[in-house]
C-alpha positions as CSV (number, residue, x, y, z in Angstrom):
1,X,-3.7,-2.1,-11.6
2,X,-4.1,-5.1,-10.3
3,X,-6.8,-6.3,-7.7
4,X,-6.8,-7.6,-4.4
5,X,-7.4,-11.5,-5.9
6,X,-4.6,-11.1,-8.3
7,X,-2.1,-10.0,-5.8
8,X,-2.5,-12.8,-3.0
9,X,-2.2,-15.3,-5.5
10,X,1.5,-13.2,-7.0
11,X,2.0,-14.4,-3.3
12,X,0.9,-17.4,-2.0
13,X,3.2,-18.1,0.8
14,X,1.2,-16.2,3.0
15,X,-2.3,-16.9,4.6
16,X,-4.8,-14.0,3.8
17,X,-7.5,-12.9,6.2
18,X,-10.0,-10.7,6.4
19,X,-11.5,-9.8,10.3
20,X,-13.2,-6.5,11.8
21,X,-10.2,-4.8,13.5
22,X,-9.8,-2.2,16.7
23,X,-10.1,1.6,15.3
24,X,-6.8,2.3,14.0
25,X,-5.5,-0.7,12.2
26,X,-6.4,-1.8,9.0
27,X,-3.6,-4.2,8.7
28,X,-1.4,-7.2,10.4
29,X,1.2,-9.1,9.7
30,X,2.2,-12.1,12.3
31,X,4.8,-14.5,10.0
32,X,3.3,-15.9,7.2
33,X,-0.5,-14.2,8.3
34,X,-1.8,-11.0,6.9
35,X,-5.0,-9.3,8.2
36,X,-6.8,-7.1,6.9
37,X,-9.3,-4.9,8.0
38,X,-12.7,-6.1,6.8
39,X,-14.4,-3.2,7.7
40,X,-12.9,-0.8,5.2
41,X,-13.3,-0.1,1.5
42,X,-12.0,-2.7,-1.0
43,X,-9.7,0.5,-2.5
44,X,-7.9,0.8,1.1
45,X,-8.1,-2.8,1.6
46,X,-5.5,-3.1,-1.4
47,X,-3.5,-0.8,-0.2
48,X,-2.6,-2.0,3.3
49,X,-2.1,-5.3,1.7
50,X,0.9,-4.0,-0.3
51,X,1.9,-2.9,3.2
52,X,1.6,-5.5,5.0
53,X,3.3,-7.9,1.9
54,X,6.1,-5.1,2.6
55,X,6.4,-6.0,6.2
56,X,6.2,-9.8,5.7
57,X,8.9,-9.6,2.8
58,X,11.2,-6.7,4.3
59,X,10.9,-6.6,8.5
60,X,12.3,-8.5,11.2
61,X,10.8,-9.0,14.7
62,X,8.3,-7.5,16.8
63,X,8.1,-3.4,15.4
64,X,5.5,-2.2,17.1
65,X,7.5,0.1,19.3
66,X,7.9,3.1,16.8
67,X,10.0,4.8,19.3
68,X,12.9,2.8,18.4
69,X,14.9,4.2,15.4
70,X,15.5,0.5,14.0
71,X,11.4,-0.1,14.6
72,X,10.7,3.4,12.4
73,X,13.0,2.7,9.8
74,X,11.2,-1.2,8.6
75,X,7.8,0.8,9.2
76,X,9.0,3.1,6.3
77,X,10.8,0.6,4.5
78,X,7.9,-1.6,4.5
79,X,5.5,0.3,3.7
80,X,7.5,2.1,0.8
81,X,7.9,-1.3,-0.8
82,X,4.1,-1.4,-0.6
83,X,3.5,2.2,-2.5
84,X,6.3,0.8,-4.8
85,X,5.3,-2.6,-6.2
86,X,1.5,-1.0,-6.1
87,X,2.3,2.1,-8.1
88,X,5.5,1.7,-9.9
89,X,7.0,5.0,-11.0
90,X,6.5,3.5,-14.2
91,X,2.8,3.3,-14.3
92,X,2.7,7.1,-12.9
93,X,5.2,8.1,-15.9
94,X,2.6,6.6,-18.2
95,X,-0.5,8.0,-16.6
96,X,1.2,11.5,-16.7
97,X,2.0,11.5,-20.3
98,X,-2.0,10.9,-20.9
99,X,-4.5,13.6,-20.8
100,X,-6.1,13.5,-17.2
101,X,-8.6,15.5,-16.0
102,X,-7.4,15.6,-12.7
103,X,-5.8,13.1,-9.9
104,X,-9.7,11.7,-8.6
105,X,-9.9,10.0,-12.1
106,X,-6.3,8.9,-12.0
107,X,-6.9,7.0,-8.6
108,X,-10.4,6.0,-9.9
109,X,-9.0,4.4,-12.7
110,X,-6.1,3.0,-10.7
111,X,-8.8,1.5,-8.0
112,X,-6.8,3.3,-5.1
113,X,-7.8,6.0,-3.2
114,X,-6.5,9.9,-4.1
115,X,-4.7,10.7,0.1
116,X,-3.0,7.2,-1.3
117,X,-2.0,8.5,-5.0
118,X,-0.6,11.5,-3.4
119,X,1.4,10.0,-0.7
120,X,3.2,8.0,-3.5
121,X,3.5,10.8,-5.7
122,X,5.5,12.2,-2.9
123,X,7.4,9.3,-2.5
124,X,8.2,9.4,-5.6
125,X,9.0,13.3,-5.4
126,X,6.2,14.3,-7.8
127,X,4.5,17.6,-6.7
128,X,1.9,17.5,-4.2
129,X,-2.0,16.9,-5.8
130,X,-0.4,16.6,-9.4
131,X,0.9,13.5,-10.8
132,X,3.1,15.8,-13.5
């Protein structure tokens, strides 16, 4: 898995910050600036940044306005391209072919947290709380 300092510097064309943000959101992207919630553990902290790499590398505009079908569909575009170049289905094939104890260990040993294994276990169509 790799860590936060490992993946800003796979992409440097973007300025990284780090700043106490209101309740609710743990990540930004303005152009070439991504913010991250300081305030939050360093586990979640790497996964909003896949997101918000996945909005600076896949949306267009101002999509804020989730009411708008075009808005919805970068917010899930963008934030699939996150879950997918943090945990490729790859890496989950391998992990499930090993002897786990159970998914806490799994995203223990991937340094993400277990909601955020599950929710790209789903993605991926993997059964709910089981990465086999």
């Amino acid at each position: 898995m790799e860590d936060i300092d490992k993946l800003m510097s796979d992409f440097p064309q973007f300025n990284y910050q780090y700043e106490r943000m209101p309740e609710g959101i743990d990540g930004l992207n303005i152009g070439n600036e991504i913010i991250i919630n300081s305030e939050i553990g360093k586990e979640e902290q790497l996964q909003w940044l896949y997101e918000e790499i996945g909005h600076a590398m896949t949306s267009e505009g101002d999509i804020t306005d989730y009411h708008d079908r075009n808005n919805s569909w970068q917010e899930n575009r963008a934030r699939s391209w996150g879950m997918r170049h943090c945990l490729p289905r790859k890496e989950l094939e391998r992990i499930s072919k090993s002897n786990v104890d159970n998914d806490y260990e799994v995203a223990d040993d991937l340094g993400i947290q277990v909601d955020y294994l599950h929710t790209v276990g789903l993605m991926y169509g993997l059964r709910y709380k089981s990465i086999d």
